[in-house]
C-alpha positions as CSV (number, residue, x, y, z in Angstrom):
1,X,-8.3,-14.4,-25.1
2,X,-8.5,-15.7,-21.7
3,X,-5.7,-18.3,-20.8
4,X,-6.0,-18.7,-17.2
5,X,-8.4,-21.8,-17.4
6,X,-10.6,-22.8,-15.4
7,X,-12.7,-19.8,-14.9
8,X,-14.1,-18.7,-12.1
9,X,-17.7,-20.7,-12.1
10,X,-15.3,-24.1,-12.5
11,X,-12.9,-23.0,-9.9
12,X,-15.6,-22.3,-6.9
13,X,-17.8,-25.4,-8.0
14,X,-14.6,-27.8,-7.7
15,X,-14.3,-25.7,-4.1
16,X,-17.5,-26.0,-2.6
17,X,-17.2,-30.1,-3.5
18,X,-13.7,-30.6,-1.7
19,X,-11.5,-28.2,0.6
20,X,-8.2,-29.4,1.2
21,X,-6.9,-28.2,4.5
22,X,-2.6,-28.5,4.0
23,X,-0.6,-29.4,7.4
24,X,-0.1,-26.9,9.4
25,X,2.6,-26.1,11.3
26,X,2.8,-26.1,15.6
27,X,1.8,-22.8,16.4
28,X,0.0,-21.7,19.9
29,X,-3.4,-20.8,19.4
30,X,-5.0,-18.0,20.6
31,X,-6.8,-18.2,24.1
32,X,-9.7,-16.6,25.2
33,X,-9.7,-12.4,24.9
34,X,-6.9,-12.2,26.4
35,X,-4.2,-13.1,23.1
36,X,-5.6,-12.2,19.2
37,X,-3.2,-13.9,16.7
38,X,-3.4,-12.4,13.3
39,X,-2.0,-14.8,10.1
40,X,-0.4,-12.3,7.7
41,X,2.3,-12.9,4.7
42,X,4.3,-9.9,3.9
43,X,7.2,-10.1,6.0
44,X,8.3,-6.6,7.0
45,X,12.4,-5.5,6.4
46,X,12.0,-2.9,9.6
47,X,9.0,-2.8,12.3
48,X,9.1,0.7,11.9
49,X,7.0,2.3,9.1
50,X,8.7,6.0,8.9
51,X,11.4,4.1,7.0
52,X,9.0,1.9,4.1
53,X,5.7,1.5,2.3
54,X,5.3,-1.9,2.7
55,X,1.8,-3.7,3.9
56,X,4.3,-5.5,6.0
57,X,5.7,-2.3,7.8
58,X,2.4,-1.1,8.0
59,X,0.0,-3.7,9.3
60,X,2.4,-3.8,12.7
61,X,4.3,-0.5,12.9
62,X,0.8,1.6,13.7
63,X,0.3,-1.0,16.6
64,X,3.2,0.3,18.5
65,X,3.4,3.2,17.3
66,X,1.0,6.6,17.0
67,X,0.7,9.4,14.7
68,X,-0.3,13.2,15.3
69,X,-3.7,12.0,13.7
70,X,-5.8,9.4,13.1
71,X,-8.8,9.2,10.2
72,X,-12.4,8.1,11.0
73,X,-15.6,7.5,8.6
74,X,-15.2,9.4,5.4
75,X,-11.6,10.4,6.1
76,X,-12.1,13.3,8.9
77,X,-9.3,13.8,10.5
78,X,-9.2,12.8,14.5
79,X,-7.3,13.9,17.4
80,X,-4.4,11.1,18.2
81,X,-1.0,12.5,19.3
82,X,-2.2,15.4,18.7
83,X,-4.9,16.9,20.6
84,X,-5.9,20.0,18.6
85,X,-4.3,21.9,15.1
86,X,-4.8,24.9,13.1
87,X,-4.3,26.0,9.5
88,X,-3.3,29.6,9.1
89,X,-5.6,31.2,6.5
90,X,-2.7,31.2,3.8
91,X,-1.8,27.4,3.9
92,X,1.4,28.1,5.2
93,X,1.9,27.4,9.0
94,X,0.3,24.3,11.0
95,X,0.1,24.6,14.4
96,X,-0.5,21.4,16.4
97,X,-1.0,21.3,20.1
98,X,0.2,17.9,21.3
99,X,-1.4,15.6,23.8
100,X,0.0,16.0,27.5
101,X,1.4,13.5,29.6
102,X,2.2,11.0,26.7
103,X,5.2,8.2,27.6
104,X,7.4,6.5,25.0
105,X,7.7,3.0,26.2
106,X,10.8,3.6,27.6
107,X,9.1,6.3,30.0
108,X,10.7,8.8,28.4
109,X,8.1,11.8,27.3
110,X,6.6,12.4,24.4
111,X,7.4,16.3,22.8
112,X,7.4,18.4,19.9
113,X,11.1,17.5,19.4
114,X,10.2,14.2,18.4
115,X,7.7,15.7,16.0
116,X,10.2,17.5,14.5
117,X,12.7,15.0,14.2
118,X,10.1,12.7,12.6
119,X,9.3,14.6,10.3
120,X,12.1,16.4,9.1
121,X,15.1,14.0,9.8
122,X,13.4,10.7,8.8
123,X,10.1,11.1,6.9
124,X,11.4,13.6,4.8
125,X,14.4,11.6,3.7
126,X,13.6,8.0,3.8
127,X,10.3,7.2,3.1
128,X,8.8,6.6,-0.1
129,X,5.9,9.3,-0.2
130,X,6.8,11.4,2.9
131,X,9.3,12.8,0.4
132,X,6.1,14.4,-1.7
133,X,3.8,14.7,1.4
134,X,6.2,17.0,3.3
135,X,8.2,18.5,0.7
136,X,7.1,22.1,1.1
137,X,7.9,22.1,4.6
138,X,10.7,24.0,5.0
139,X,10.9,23.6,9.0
140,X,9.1,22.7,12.2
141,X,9.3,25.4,15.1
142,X,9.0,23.9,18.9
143,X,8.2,27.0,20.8
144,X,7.3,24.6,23.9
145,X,7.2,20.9,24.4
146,X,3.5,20.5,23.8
147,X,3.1,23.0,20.2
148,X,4.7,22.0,16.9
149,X,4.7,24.5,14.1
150,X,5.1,23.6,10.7
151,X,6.3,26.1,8.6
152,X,5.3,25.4,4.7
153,X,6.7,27.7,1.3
154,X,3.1,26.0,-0.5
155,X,0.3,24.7,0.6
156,X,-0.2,21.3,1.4
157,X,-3.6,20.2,1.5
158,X,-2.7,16.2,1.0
159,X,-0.2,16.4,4.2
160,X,-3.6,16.3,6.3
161,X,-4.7,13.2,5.0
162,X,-1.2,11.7,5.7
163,X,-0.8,12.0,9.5
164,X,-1.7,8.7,10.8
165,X,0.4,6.2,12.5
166,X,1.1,3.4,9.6
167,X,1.9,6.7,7.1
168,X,4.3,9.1,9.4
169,X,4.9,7.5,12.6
170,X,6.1,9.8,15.0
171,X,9.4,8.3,16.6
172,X,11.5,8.8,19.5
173,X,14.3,11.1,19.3
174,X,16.5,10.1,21.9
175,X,16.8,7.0,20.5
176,X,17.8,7.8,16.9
177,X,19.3,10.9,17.3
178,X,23.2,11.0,16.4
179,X,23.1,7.1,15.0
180,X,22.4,5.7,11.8
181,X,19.0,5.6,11.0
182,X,18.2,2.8,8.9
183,X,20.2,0.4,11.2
184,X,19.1,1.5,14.2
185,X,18.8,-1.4,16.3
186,X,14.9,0.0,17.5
187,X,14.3,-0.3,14.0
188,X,13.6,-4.3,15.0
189,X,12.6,-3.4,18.4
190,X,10.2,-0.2,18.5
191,X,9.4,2.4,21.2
192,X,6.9,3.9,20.5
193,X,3.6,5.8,22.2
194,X,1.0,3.0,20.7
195,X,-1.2,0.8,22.2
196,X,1.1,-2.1,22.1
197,X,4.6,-2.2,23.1
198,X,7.1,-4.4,21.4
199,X,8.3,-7.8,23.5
200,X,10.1,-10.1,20.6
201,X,10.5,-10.9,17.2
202,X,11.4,-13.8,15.4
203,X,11.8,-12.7,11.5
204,X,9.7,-14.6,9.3
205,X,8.1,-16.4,11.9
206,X,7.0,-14.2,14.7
207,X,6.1,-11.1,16.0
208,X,5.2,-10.7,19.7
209,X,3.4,-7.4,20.7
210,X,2.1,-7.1,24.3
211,X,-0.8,-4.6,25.9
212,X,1.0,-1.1,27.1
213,X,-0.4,-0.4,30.8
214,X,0.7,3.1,30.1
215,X,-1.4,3.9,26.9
216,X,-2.8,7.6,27.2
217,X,-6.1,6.7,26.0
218,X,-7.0,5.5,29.4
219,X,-8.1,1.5,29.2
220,X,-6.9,0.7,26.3
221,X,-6.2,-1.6,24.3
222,X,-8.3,-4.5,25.3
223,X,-6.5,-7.4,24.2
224,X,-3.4,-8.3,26.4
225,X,-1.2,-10.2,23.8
226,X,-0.9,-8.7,20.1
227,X,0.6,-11.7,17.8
228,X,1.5,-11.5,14.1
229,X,2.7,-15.4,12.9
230,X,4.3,-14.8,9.0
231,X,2.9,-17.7,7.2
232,X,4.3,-17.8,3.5
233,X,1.3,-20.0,2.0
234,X,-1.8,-18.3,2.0
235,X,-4.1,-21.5,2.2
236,X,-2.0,-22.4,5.5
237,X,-3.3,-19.1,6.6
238,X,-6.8,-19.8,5.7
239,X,-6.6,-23.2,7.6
240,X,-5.1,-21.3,10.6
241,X,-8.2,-19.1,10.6
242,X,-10.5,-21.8,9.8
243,X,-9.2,-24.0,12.8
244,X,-8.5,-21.3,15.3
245,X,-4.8,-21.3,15.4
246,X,-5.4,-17.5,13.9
247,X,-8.4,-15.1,14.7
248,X,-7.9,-12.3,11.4
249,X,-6.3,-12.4,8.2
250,X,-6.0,-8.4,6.6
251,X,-5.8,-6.8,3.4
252,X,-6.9,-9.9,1.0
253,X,-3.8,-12.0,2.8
254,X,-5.9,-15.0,1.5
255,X,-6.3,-16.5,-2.2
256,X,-9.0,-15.0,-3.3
257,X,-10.8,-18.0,-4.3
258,X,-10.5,-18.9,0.0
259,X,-12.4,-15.6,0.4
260,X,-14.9,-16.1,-1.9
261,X,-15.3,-19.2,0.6
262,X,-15.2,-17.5,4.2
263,X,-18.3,-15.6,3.0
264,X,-20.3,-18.4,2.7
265,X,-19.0,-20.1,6.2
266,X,-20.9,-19.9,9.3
267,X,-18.5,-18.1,12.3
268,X,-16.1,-16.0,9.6
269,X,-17.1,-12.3,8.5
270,X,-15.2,-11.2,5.1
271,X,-15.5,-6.9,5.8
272,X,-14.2,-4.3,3.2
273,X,-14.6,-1.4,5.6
274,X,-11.8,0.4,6.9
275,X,-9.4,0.4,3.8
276,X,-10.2,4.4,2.7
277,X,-6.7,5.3,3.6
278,X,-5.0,2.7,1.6
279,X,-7.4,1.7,-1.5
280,X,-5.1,-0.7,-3.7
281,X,-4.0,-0.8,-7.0
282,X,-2.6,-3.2,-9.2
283,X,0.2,-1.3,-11.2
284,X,2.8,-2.5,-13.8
285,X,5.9,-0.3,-14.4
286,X,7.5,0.0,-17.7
287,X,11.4,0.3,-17.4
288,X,11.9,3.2,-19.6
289,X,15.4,3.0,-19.1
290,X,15.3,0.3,-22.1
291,X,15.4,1.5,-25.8
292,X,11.7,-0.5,-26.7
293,X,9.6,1.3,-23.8
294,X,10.7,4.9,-24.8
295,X,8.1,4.7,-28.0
296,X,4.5,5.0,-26.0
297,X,3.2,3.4,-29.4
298,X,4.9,0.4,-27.6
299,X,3.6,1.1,-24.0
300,X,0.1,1.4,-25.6
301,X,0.3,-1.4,-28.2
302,X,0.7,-4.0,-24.4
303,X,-2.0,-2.1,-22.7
304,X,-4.5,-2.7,-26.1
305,X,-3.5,-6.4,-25.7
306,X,-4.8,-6.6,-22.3
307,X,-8.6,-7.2,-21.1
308,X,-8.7,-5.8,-17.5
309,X,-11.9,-6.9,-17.4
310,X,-11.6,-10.5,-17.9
311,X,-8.6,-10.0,-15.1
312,X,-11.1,-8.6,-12.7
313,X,-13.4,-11.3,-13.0
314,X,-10.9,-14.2,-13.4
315,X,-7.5,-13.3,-11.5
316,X,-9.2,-11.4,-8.8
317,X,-12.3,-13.4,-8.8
318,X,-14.9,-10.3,-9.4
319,X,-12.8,-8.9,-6.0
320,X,-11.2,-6.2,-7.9
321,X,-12.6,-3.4,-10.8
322,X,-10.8,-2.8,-14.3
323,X,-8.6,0.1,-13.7
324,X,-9.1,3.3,-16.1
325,X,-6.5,5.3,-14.9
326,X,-3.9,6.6,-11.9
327,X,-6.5,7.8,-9.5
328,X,-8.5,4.9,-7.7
329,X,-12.2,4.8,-8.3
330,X,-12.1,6.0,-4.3
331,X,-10.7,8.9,-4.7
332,X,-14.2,10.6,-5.7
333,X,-13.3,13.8,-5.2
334,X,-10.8,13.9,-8.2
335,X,-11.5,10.2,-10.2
336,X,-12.6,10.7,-13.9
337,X,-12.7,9.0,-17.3
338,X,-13.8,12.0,-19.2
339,X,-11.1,13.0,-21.6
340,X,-9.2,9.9,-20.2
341,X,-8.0,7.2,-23.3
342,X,-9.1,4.0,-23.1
343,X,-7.5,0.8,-23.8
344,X,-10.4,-2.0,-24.4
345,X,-8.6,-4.8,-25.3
346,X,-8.1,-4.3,-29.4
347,X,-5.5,-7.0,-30.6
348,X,-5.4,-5.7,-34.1
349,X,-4.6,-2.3,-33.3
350,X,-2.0,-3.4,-30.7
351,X,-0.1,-4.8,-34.1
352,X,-0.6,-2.3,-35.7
353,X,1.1,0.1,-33.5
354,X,3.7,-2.0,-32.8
355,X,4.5,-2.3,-36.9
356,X,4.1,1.9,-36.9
357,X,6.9,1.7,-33.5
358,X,9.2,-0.4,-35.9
359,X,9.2,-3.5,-34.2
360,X,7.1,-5.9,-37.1
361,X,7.7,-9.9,-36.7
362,X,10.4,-11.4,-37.3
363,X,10.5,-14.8,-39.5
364,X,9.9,-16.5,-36.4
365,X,6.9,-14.8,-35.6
366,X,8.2,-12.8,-32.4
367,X,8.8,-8.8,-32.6
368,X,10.7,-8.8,-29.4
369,X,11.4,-10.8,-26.3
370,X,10.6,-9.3,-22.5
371,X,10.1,-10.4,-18.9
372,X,7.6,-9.7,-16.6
373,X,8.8,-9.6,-13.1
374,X,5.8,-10.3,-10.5
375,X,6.5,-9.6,-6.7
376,X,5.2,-12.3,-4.8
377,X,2.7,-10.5,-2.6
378,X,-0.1,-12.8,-2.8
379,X,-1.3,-14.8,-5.8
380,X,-2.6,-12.2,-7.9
381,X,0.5,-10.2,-9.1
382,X,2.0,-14.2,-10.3
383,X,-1.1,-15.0,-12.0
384,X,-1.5,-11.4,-13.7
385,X,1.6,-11.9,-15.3
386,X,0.8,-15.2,-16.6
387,X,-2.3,-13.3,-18.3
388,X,-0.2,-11.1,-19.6
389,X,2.4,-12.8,-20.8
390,X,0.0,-14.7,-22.8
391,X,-1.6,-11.4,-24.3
392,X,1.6,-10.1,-25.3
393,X,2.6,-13.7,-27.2
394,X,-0.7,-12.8,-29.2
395,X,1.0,-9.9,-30.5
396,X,4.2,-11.5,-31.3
397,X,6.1,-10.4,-28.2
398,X,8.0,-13.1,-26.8
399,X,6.8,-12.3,-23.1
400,X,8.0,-14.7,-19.7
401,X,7.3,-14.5,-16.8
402,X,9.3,-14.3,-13.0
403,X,8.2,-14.3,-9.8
404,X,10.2,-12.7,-7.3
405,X,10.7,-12.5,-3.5
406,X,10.2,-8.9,-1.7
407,X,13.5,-8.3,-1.6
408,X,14.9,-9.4,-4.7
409,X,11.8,-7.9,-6.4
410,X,12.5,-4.3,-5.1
411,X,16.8,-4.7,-5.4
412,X,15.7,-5.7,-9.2
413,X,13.5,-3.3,-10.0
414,X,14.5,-0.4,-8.0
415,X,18.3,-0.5,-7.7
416,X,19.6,-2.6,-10.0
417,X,16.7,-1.4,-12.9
418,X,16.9,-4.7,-14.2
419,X,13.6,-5.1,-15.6
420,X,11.4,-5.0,-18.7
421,X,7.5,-4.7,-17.4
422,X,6.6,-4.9,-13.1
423,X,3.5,-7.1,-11.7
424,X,2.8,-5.5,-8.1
425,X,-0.1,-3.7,-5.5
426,X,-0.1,-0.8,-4.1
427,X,-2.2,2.0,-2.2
428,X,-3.2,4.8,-4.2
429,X,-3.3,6.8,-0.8
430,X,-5.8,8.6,1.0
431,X,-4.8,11.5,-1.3
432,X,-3.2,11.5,-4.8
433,X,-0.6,13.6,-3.7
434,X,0.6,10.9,-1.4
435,X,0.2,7.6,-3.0
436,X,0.0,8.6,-6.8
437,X,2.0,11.4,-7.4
438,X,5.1,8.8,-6.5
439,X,4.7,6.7,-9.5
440,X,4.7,9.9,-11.8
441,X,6.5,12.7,-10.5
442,X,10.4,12.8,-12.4
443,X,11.8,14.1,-8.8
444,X,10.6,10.6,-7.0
445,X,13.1,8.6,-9.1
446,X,15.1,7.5,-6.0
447,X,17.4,4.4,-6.4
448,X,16.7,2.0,-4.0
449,X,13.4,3.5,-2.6
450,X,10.7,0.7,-2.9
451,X,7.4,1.9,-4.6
452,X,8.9,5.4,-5.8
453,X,9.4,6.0,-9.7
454,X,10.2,2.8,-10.7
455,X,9.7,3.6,-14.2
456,X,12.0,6.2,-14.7
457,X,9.1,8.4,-16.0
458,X,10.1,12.0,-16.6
459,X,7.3,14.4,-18.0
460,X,7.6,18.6,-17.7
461,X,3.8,18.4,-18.6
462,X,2.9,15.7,-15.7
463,X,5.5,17.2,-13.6
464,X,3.6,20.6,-13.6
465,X,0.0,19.2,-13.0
466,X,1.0,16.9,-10.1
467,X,3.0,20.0,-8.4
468,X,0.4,22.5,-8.5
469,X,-2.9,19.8,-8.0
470,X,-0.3,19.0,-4.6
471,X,-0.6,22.8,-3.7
472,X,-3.9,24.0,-4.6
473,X,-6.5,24.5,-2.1
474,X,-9.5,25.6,-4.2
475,X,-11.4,22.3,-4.5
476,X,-12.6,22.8,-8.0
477,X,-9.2,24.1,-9.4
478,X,-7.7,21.1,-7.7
479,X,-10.4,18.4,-9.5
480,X,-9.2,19.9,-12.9
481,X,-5.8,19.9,-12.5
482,X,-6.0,15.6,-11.6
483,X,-8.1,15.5,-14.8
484,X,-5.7,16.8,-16.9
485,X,-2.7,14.8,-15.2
486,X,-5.0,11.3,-15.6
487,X,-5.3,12.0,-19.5
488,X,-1.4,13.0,-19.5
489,X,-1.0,9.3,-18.2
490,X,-2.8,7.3,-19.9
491,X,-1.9,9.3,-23.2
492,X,1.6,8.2,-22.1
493,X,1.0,5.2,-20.0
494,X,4.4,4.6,-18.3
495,X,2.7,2.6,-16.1
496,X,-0.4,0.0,-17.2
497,X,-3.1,0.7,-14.6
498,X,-4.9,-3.0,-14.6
499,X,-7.0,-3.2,-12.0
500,X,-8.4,-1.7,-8.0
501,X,-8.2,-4.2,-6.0
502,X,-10.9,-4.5,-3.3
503,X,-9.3,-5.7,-0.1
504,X,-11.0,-7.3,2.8
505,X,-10.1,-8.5,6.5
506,X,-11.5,-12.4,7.6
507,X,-12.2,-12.7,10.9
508,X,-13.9,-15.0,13.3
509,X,-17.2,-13.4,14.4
510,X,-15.9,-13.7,17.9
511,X,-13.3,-10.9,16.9
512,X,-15.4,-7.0,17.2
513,X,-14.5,-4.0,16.6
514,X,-11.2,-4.2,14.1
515,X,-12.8,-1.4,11.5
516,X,-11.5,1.9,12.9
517,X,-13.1,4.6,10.9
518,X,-11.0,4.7,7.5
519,X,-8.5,2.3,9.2
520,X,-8.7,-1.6,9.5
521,X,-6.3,-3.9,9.4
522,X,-3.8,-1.2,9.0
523,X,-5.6,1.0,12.4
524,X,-3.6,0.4,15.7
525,X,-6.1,-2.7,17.3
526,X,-6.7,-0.4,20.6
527,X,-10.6,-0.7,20.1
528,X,-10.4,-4.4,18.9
529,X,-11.8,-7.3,21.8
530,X,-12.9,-11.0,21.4
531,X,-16.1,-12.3,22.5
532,X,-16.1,-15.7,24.5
């Protein structure tokens, strides 16, 4: 069945004969080299990415901010805060030699205090994956200002994959020290090491970054003025970019079907490079808190009713793959469908499973009502719901649909649990251990920590895969252990896996250089100029 009508031929034919361009509201433009405006939508809750996942958090907190690493083509790790590191033979200690003469942007200095602090005091206790990504480091040891040792009780091949600036910023910590963390006024006001330094922001509206003259990677950046303008609708964005009042749109910020169009536009470039540290996956949680999603005869009866397939062509426009399972198809080194089950779309055996569950029709025809709560983070995760809410009508489920704000979708699904089946993106990490293990793992059920366990999944078996594939530094030994915990999931399928979402960045031609290695709209803009 495929309810979301007109396809996608109709769609772009009815484009290329008229382009509305919607009012747009008085905004400065950028001028000349000197100022790059980027139109984005996610408005982030903190400017300071140690403390949330979010796009939002991370499109702006790596500008101001650094990490000990940064990640190039192919995700090889590259010297950033810190200079040099070594891995003791055993996995177990870490030693990184930090970059001399670094300044916070307060003129403070930059030491392996603040990498401690960061890592243990914050990381490790409010953000969403640093709890996996650091958990089996036990301590960091500051023998001197310029070496921090981490000291480890298991391996932790995945942490090295995780050291950037937009995954664990390093903050200051003479600033946070002795106050309350998450309402730390720098929060809204960073000081960091990064290429930018903070000057003012206006929530929802603004935020105004401006070249640090103090950067340690010596004439950089090259832009003078860093601005982010939050822009709710995504076709005002694509006017902005199409009329100059915006010079780059990341991570798919646009309807897809305005993409589809900046390709064919002379003086736009639509670029997927860069995005290897945060491929994106479309995910829906089911709340197994509730009586009906306990039975995974249920859980698999929906995902039989869905055609991720026809979603891939017709939500995300032929932008996106079907999804298979946990792992993102770039994650090579561990991705498989080999012993993995698979959920074609099969109506009548959806049915049929849900008759075998105990849940047949009713004389009106319905087995069961449910909501689907979409985030709205673009138009996708709305219009996937739609699709799916149709599907499961198909099969008697009485299925609505609700599109929610970022902040009431994350107090609904992940502290008040009030919630049937989610609609939402996220990255699937550099590293399985860092962006999937968190959907999965029973001890990641943290009430109100954004894109944790939503689901309230809770398996010994997947538990015990995900643990050891987190510690286990023989590469082949490792690839098996993900193969067994991707046909564990999709046996059990707490979470439907619909599609990989391809993301891109649109730019002006005159912007060059915004793909940094694995890093592009999310890198810290230190590299990126305008042409005239």
């Amino acid at each position: 069945m495929s309810p979301l009508k007109p396809n996608r031929r109709q769609i772009l034919a009815g484009l290329a004969a008229s382009v509305a361009i919607p009012a747009l509201p008085q905004l400065a433009r950028a001028q000349g080299s000197a100022t790059l405006t980027v139109a984005t939508g996610p408005v982030p809750v903190y400017l300071n990415a140690a403390l949330s996942t979010g796009g939002g958090e991370a499109a702006v907190s790596g500008k101001m901010m650094d990490g000990l690493l940064t990640y190039g083509e192919g995700m090889s790790p590259e010297p950033q805060l810190a200079e040099s590191w070594e891995v003791s033979e055993d996995g177990l200690t870490v030693t990184f030699k930090l970059r001399p003469g670094v300044m916070w942007h307060d003129g403070e200095p930059f030491t392996s205090e603040d990498v401690r602090f960061s890592v243990m005091e914050v990381l490790k206790v409010f953000h969403g994956r640093g709890r996996a990504t650091f958990a089996n480091v036990t301590e960091i040891e500051t023998p001197d200002e310029l070496t921090a040792v981490f000291k480890l009780t298991k391996p932790a091949p995945a942490m090295m994959s995780a050291l950037n600036a937009q995954e664990s910023p390093m903050l200051p910590a003479h600033v946070y020290v002795g106050t309350d963390i998450q309402q730390n006024p720098a929060n809204l006001s960073p000081i960091g090491t990064g290429p930018y330094k903070f000057v003012s922001y206006a929530p929802g509206e603004t935020l105004v970054m401006e070249r640090n003259p103090d950067y340690w990677d010596e004439g950089k950046p090259l832009i003078d003025q860093l601005i982010f303008r939050y822009i709710s609708d995504g076709s005002t964005r694509a006017a902005m970019l199409e009329t100059g009042e915006a010079d780059l749109v990341g991570s798919s910020q646009l309807p897809t079907i305005e993409i589809l169009r900046f390709q064919s536009l002379d003086g736009f470039e639509v670029n997927g490079a860069g995005y290897e540290h945060t491929p994106s996956i479309h995910l829906c949680d089911f709340n197994l808190r509730r009586p009906q999603w306990q039975d995974k005869r249920v859980r698999q009866a929906l995902n039989f009713a869905i055609d991720n397939k026809w979603v891939a062509e017709n939500v995300w426009f032929g932008l996106a793959s079907p999804g298979t399972g946990p792992l993102h198809v770039q994650q090579k080194a561990f991705y498989t469908t080999e012993g993995v089950p698979n959920y074609d779309i099969d109506l009548e055996k959806a049915e049929a499973l849900l008759d075998e569950a105990g849940y047949p029709r009713g004389e009106d025809g319905w087995r069961f009502s449910m909501v689907i709560d979409a985030v709205q983070y673009g138009e996708e995760p709305p219009r996937a719901a739609e699709y799916m809410r149709e599907q499961f009508r198909e099969i008697g489920i009485n299925a609505e649909a609700r599109v929610n704000d970022f902040a009431a979708y994350v107090k609904r699904v992940y502290t008040d649990h009030d919630f049937d089946l989610t609609s939402y993106t996220a990255s699937a990490g550099a590293d399985p251990a860092i962006g999937v293990q968190r959907f999965y793992w029973s001890k990641n059920i943290k009430d109100g920590v954004p894109f944790s366990n939503g689901s309230g999944y809770a398996s010994d078996e997947a538990d015990a895969l995900l643990e050891a594939a987190a510690v286990e530094t023989d590469l082949e030994k490792r690839k098996q252990l993900y193969a067994d915990f991707q046909a564990v999931a999709m046996e059990d399928v707490p979470v439907i896996q619909l599609v990989y979402d391809a993301k891109k960045t649109i730019t002006s031609t005159n912007v060059k250089d915004y793909v940094q290695g694995a890093l592009s709209f999310f890198g810290n803009f230190a590299d990126v100029h305008k042409d005239a």
